[in-house]
N, C-alpha and C positions, 0 to 999 in steps of 0.2 A: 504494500500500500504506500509507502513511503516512497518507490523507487519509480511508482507507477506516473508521475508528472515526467519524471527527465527520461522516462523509455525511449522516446520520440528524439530523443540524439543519438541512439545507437542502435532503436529498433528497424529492422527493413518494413517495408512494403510488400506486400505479398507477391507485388510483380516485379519490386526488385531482388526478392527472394530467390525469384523463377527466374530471372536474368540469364541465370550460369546455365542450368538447365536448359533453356532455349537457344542460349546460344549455342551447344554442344550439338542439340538434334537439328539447327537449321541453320546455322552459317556455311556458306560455301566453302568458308577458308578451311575448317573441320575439315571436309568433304576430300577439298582439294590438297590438302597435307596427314589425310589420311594416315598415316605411317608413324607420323610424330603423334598424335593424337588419339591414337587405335591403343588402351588398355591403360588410358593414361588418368592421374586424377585433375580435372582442370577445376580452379578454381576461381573468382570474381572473373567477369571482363576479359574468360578466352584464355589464361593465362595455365600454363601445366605448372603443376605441384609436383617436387620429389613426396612419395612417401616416407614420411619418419618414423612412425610409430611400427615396433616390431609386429602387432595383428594385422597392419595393412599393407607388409608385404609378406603373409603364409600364404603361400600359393595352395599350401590344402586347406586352409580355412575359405580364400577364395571360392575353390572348386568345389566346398560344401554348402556357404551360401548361391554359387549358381544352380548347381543341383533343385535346391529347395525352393528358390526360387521358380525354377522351370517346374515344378512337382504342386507349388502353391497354384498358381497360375492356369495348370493344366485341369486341377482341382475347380476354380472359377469356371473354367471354360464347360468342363463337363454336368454342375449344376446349373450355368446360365442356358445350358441347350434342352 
């Protein structure tokens, strides 16, 4: 309650939120540099990030949340039909 006036200096916008996100699935530069970009984490404004933290480069933890992913998903698809 106390913090809740000055939010509005370091909270986003919901569309500034999506910024990052949107740029990743529709800028061409993505598209056309594909290679630099492909597995990579980008973050504000198009920019790639090294990962630092040791869980975000396990490549079997990776290949556990893809899995799950693809298994949640499939799961959506078979009770939306």
């Amino acid at each position: 309650l106390i913090m809740r006036p000055y939010l509005w200096v370091i909270a986003l916008t919901p569309l500034q939120g999506a910024f990052t996100t949107l740029f990743a699935a529709t800028n061409s530069r993505v598209w056309d540099n594909r290679g630099h970009f492909k597995g990579q984490y980008i973050v504000e404004f198009g920019k790639v990030e090294e990962l630092t933290t040791v869980p975000a480069r396990d490549e079997q933890l990776a290949h556990t949340l893809w899995k799950t992913t693809e298994a949640v998903i499939e799961t959506m698809n078979d009770t939306a039909s």
